[in-house]
N, C-alpha and C positions, 0 to 999 in steps of 0.2 A: 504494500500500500504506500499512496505518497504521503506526505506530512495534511496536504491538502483533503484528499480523502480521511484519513483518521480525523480529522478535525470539522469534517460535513458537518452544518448544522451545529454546531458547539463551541469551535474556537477558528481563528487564524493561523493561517499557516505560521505566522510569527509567534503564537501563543502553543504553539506544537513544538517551534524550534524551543522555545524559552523552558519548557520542563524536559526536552530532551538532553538538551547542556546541564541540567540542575542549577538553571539562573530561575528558577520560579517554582516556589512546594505548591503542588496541588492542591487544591481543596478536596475536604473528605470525601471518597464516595467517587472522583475524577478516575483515580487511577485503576478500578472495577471496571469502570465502563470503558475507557479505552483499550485494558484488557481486552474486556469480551469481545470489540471490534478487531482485536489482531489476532485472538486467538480465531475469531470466527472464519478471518482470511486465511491463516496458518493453516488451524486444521478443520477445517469444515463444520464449524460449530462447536467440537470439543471445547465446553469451558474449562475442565482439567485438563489440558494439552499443557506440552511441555513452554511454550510461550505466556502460557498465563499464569505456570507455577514462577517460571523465571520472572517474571515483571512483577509475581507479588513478593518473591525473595528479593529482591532489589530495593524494594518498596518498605520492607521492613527493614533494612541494613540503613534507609536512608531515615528512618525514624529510630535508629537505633537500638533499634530490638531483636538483636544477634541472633537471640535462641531460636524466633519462630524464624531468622530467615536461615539458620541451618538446617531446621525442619524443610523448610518450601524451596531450597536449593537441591536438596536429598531429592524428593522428593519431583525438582524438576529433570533431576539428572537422568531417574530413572524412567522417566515420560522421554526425554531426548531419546535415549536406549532403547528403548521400545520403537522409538518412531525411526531409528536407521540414522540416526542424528551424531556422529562419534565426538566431533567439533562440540558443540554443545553439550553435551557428556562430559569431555574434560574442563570447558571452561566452568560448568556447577558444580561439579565436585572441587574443582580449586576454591569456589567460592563459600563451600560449605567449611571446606578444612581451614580456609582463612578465616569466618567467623568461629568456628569451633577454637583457633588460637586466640582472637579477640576477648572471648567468656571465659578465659583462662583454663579452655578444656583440651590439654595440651596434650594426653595422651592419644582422645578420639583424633585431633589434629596430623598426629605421627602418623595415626593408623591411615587416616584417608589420606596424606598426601605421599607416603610410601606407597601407598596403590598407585596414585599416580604417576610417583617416578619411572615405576616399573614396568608403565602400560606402553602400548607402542606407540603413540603418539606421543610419548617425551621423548623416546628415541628418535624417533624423525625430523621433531623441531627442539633444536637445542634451547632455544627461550624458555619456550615451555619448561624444558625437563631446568633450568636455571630457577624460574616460579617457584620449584617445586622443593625442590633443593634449599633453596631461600628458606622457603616457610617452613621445614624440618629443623633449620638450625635455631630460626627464633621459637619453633616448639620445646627441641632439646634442650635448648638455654631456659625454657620456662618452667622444667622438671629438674634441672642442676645439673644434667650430664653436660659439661662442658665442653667435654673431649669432642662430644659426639657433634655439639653445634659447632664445633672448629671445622670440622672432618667436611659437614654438610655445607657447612658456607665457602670454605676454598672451593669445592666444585661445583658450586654455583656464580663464582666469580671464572673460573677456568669456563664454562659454559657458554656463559652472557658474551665471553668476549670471542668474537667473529660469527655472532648470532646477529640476526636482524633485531630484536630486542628494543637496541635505543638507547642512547645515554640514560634514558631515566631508568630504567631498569638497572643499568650499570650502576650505576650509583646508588640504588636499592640494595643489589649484593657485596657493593664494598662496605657499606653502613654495615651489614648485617655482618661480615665479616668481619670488621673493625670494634663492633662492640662486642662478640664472643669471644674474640682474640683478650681483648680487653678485661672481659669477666674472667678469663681462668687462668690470668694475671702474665700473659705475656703483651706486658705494657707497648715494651720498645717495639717490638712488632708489629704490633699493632701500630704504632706511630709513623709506623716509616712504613706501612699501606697510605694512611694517612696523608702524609707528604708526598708519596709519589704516584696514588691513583686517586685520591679523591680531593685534595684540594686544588690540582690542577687541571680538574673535569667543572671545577665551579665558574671557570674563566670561558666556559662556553653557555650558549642561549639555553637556560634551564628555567624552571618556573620558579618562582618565589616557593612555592612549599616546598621541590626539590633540594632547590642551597639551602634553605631553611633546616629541613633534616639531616643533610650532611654536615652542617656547621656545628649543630647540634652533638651530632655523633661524633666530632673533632672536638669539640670541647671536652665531651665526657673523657677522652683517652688524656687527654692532656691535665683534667683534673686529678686522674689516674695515676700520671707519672710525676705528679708533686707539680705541675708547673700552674700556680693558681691564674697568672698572667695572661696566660693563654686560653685556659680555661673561659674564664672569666668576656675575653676579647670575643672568643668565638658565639659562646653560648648568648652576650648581647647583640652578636651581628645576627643570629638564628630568631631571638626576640623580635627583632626588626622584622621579618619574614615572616614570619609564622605568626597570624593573626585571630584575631577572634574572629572577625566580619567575615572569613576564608573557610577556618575550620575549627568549631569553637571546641570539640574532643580533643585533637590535637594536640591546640594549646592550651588546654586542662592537662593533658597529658606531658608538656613540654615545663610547664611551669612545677608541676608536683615533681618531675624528676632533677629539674633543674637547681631545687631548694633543697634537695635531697644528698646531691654533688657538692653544691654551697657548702652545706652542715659536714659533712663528711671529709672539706677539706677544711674546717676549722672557721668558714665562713658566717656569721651572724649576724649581718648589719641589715640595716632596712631597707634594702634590694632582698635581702634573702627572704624578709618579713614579707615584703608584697607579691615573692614567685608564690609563697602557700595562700595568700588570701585571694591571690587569682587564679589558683588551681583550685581555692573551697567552691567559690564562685560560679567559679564554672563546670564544677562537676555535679553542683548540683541543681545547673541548668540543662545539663545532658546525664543525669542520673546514673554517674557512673558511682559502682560501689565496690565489693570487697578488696580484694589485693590494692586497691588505686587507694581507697581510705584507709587500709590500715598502715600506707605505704606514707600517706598524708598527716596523719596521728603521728606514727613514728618521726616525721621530721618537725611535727612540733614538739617532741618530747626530747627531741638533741636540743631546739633552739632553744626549751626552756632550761638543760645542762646546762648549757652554753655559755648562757647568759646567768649562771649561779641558782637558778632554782631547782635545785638538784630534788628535793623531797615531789615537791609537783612531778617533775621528771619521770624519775622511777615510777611513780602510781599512773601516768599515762604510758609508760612505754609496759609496764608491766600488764596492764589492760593489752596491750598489743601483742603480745609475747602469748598472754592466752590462746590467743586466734592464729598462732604463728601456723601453724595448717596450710593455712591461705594464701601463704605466701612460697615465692621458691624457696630454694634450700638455700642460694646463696644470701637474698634476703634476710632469710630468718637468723641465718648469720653473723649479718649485720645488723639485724636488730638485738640480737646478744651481746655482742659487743658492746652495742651503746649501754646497751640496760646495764651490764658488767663496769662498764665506766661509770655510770650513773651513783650506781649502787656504792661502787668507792669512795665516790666523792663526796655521798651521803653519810660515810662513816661505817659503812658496811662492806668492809672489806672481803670476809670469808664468803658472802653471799654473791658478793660481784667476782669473786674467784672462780666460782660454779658457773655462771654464767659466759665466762670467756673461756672456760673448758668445754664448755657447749658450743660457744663460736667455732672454735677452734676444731671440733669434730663435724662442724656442719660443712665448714669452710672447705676442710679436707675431703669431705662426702663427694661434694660437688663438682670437684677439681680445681679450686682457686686456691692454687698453692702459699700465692705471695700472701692473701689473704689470713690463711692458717697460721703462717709465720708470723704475718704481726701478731694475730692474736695468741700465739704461743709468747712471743716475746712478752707482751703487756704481762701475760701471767706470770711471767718469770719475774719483772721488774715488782710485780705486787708481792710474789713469794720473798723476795731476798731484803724488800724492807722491814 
């Protein structure tokens, strides 16, 4: 159908282009009915047809609402399948395993884009099977195995490159490379990707959210490796980018990790204070919750350390630590650690002992070696006063 036809009778063909781009949400009840008109062209009236499961999975990813649209992506994969569809097949099932990593359902995530990898349509188009690869490493990284998100993101940067893909994609798997490299504490490495694939892919025509996420992802490594400077340079040139008016999740999500890097390199000042009131802000205008709040909680329970309110501290980071479940291993980790320092500084030294022997076995779980080391160090330094 043309833009004109879907729109007989209802809208302009400019008011067709304007929700196809996602420059205009639909009013309730719009995106049913235009359904039924492309499902009707598609499949001959099938309103369950694989074009009307897909447009309502879409439909829910753009309100936010992950779980029904991994349901309705499933569900449109298997209508693609039935109908001789193989293209459309892989594109929902990526789409299902990309929300299933979004709800921080990281295992289902592995499972359906390991199916992927292995289908013959990754083998024929290299991007694809780079997609796919990609999303296993940010799943493995979301369960702790480290090792394993290293393994999946180098061959997904080996992939991408002399695939049709695209710079944005490139720059997708070196993000993705550059911070699993980073979590399982091979800094330097990670830094000199950094320098020599992805800050000088930023000097070409990319979009504001693209350098936005990479500058991002170059902060975080450079936070990593002690250099606050840079840190600090990068993560406000990402600020700049990365906008509310654009992607208000995003930057809920940019702002809660970003105060979190602040805290962690010792940073407290009132930059740090307004990354968390713009991450509260805004996550509870797109209703983000478990792992994202309790990830939010814990960096106001550094900044109140921080800042000498050790007793408050401890009783909000130990409130978190309850729920540490929710969170990764490397994570929870880190949230022992703080609690472990908290707890010291509170006067309770034997009890914040326990707690950085917890760091310290999670850290090692996970594979973030340099990690474990600190926190074996800190315990040592605690034992020998």
């Amino acid at each position: 159908m043309t833009q004109t036809q879907l729109g007989s009778g209802l809208f302009r063909l400019r008011d067709i282009s304007l929700l196809e781009n996602g420059r205009r949400e639909p009013a309730p009840g719009i995106v049913r009915l235009l359904s039924d008109r492309l499902a009707a062209a598609g499949t001959g009236g099938a309103d369950e047809g694989a074009l009307f499961l897909e447009l309502s999975a879409r439909q829910a990813v753009d309100e936010r609402d992950y779980s029904t649209a991994c349901r309705m992506a499933q569900a449109a994969a298997e209508a693609a399948l039935a109908e001789g569809d193989s293209d459309a097949w892989w594109n929902l099932t990526y789409l299902a395993a990309r929300c299933f990593c979004t709800i921080h359902a990281y295992r289902d995530s592995i499972r359906t884009a390991s199916g992927l990898a292995r289908q013959g349509l990754a083998s024929e188009r290299r991007d694809r099977a780079a997609q796919a690869e990609t999303l296993l490493a940010t799943a493995y990284q979301g369960i702790g195995e480290l090792g394993a998100a290293v393994d999946h993101a180098r061959r997904a940067v080996d992939l991408v490159q002399g695939s049709e893909a695209g710079v944005a994609a490139f720059m997708d798997t070196c993000e993705t490379l550059v911070t699993a490299l980073a979590e399982a504490g091979r800094v330097e490495e990670a830094w000199a990707y950094c320098c020599t694939l992805v800050l000088p892919v930023l000097e070409t025509d990319l979009s504001s959210q693209t350098k936005g996420k990479a500058l991002w992802a170059v902060g975080n490594v450079a936070f990593r490796r002690g250099d606050k400077r840079a840190g600090l340079l990068h993560h406000r040139a990402a600020g700049n980018l990365l906008r509310p008016e654009f992607d208000v999740e995003l930057w809920a999500r940019f702002n809660n990790a970003t105060a979190a890097v602040r805290l962690a390199a010792g940073i407290h000042d009132g930059e740090t204070l307004a990354c968390i009131e713009h991450a509260e802000a805004a996550m509870s205008v797109v209703g983000l919750s478990g792992p994202e709040e309790l990830e939010l909680a814990h960096s106001r329970g550094l900044l109140l350390d921080l800042n000498g309110d050790h007793a408050r501290a401890v009783g909000l980071l130990s409130d978190v630590y309850i729920r540490r479940d929710e969170l990764s291993p490397q994570d929870s980790a880190e949230l022992a650690l703080h609690l472990g320092l908290a707890l010291v500084r509170a006067g309770q030294a034997d009890a914040g002992s326990a707690y950085l022997a917890d760091s310290e076995r999670s850290f090692r779980s996970a594979g973030a070696g340099d990690r474990a080391a600190h926190a074996a160090a800190l315990a040592q330094d605690l034992a020998s006063c």
